[in-house]
N, C-alpha and C positions, 0 to 999 in steps of 0.2 A: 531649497535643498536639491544637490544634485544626485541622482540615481545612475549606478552603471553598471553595466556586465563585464563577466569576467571568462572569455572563453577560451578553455586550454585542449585545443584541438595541435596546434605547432609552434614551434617558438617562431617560425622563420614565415615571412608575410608572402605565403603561394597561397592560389586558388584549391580551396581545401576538396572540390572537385578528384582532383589530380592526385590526393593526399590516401594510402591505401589505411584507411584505421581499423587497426588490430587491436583497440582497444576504447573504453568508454570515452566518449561525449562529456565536456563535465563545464558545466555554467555555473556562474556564484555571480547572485547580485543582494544588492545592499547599496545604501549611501556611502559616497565617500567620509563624510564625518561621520559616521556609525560604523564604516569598518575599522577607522583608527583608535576606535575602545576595544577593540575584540584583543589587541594584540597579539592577529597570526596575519599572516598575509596569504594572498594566493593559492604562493605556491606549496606551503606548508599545508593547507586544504585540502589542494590536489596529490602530496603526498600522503596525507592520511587516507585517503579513499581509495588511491592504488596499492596502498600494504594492504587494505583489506581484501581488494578486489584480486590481487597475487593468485594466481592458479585459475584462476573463474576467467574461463571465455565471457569477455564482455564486449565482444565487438558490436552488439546488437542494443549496449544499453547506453543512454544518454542518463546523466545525471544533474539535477538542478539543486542547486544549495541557496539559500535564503537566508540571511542572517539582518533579522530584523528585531527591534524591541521586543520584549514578552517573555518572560522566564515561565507562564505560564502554558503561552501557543506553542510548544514543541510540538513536534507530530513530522510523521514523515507517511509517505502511500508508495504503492508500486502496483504500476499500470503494466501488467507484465503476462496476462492469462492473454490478451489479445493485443494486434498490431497498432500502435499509436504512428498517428500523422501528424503533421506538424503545426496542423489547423486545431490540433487538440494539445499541444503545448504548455498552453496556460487555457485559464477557464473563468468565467465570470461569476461564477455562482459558487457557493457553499464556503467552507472553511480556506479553501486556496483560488479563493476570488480575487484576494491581495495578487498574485501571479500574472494578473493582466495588465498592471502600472507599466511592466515591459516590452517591447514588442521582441517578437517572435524572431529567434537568430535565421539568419538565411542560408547558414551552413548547416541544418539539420539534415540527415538523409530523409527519405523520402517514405519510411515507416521502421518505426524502432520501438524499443520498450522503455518503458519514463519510470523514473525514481526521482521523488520529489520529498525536500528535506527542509524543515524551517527549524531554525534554531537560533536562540537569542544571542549566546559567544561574547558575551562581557565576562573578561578575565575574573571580576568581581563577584561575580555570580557562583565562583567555582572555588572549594567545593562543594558537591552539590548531590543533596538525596530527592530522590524523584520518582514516583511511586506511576506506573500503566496503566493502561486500560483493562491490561488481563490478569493483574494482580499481582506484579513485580514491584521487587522495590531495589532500585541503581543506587551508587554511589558513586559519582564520578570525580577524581582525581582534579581534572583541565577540563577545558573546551575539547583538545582532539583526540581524549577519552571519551568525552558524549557525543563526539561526530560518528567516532568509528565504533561504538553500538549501536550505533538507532541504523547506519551506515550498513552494519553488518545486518541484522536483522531484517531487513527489506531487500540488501543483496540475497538473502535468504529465500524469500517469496522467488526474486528472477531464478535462481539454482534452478527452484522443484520449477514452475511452470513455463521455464523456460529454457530448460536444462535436460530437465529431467532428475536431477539429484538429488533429491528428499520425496519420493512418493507420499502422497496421503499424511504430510507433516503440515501443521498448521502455525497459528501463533503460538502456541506454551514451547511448541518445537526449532518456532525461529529464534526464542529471546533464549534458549537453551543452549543453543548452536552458536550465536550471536557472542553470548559473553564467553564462553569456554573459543573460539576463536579469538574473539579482542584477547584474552589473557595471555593466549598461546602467543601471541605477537608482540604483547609485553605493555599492552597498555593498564592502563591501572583503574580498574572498575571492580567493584562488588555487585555483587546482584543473587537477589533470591524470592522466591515467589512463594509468598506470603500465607500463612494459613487461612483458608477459609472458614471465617465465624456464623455458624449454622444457629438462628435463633428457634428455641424449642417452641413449636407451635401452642396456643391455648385451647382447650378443650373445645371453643367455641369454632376457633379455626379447623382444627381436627375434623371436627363434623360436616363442618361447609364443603371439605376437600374431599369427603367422602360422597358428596352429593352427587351422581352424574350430571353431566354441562350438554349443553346443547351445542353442538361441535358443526359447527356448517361449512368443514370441509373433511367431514368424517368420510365423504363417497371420494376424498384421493388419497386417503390415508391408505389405502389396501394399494395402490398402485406401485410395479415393479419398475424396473430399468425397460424401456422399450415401449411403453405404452405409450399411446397416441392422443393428443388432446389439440381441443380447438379453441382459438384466441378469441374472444369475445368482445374482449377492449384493450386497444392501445392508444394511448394516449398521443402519439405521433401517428396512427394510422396505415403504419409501416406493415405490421403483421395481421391487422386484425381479419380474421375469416380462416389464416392460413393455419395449416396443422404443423404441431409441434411435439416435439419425441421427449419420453422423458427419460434423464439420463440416470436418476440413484432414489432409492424410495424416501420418503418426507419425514424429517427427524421431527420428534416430538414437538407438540405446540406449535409448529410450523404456520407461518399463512402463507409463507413460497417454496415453490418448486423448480428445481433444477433443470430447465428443458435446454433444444436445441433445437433450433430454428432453421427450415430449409436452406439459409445462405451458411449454415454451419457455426453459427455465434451460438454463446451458450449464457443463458440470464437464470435470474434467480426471479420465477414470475408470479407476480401477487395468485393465487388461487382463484380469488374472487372475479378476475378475470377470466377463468378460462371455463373449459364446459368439458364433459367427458365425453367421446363420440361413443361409449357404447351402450351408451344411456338412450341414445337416440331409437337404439333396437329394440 
């Protein structure tokens, strides 16, 4: 089987150096006999993801498309809160490990934001109801109705943290924003998110939850924006000793914390790793 990339950076063969792009980066790989079941091509790809991207400064963003077997691996991410290089492209590990069967293009600029998309795209498949991780349920028309929602919705993430254009909006806000755009634009999706079925607890349960729990990180629960904590273990070795600022106070049941780290990166850091300094007085 042969495997190949598909990069729409110019039609015309210049050193893409020279090339001033005013707009996204966009890769699509797939086997050549598995794209001729999808029946779209290219450039039909690449036109769905610039009607979506229409008005959105995307000079900063690369886009990756994948269209591989699996009606149920759909999934797309956006690496968009911080600077991606080109050494972080693809990845070895986790759900987009598949991402490294290719090598790394050589026209990538030299730090950009990544949006990564896997989608199965057999005509056959469509159409097609398909239920989130956050509690939605799609109903897609074709393939370049399910490209250009999952499409939109992670174009969504780049806007707020990359933009600035949706403050303090999350997922139920991106797939909100996502289909009321796709529609606007005429493609043909349903989507609504789903009621939540609350099962009524047992007397037995009732009780237990009234019990108090031993909370062993009750001493960062009281902590504001601005408090200062110290790293106890990192597992790379990178931070550990150093002090870390915290950025928003710890939402319920939490075991991580939002800090930021003297080089200015900001993690979400296991609790159990860190120490309070003012516990030390």
């Amino acid at each position: 089987m042969t495997w190949s990339l598909f990069s729409f950076i110019s039609d015309n063969p210049v050193d893409p150096s020279f090339i001033p792009v005013l707009t996204m980066r966009v890769y699509i790989y797939s086997s050549e006999n598995y794209l001729q079941q999808t029946d779209i091509g290219r450039e039909d790809i690449r036109h769905v993801l610039e009607r979506v991207s229409e008005g959105t400064d995307t000079r900063d963003l690369v886009a990756s498309v994948y269209l591989l077997p699996g009606i149920h691996q759909h999934r797309g991410t956006a690496h968009v809160q911080q600077w991606v290089t080109p050494d972080h492209f693809t990845t070895k590990r986790g759900k987009w490990a598949f991402s490294d069967r290719w090598d790394v293009p050589k026209d990538l600029p030299l730090r950009f934001k990544l949006i990564r998309m896997r989608l199965d795209g057999r005509t056959r498949a469509y159409p097609m109801v398909e239920r989130d991780r956050y509690g939605w349920e799609f109903r897609y028309a074709s393939f370049p109705d399910h490209l250009a929602t999952l499409f939109a919705h992670e174009l969504h993430h780049y806007r707020r943290h990359h933009l600035n254009l949706h403050p303090r909006e999350g997922e139920q806000s991106a797939n909100r924003w996502a289909l009321q755009h796709v529609q606007a634009l005429g493609f043909h999706v349903e989507g609504r998110r789903l009621p939540v079925k609350r099962r009524k607890k047992s007397f037995l349960a009732r009780r237990r939850s009234n019990i108090p729990k031993n909370d062993p990180y009750a001493v960062f629960r009281p902590l504001q924006a601005g408090a200062r904590l110290s790293v106890t273990h990192d597992p790379s070795e990178r931070y550990r000793g150093q002090t870390v600022t915290v950025l928003r106070p710890i939402r319920r049941n939490s075991k991580r914390i939002v800090v930021r780290t003297a080089d200015g990166k900001t993690w979400r850091w296991p609790m159990a790793w860190l120490h309070r300094m003012d516990d030390d007085t």
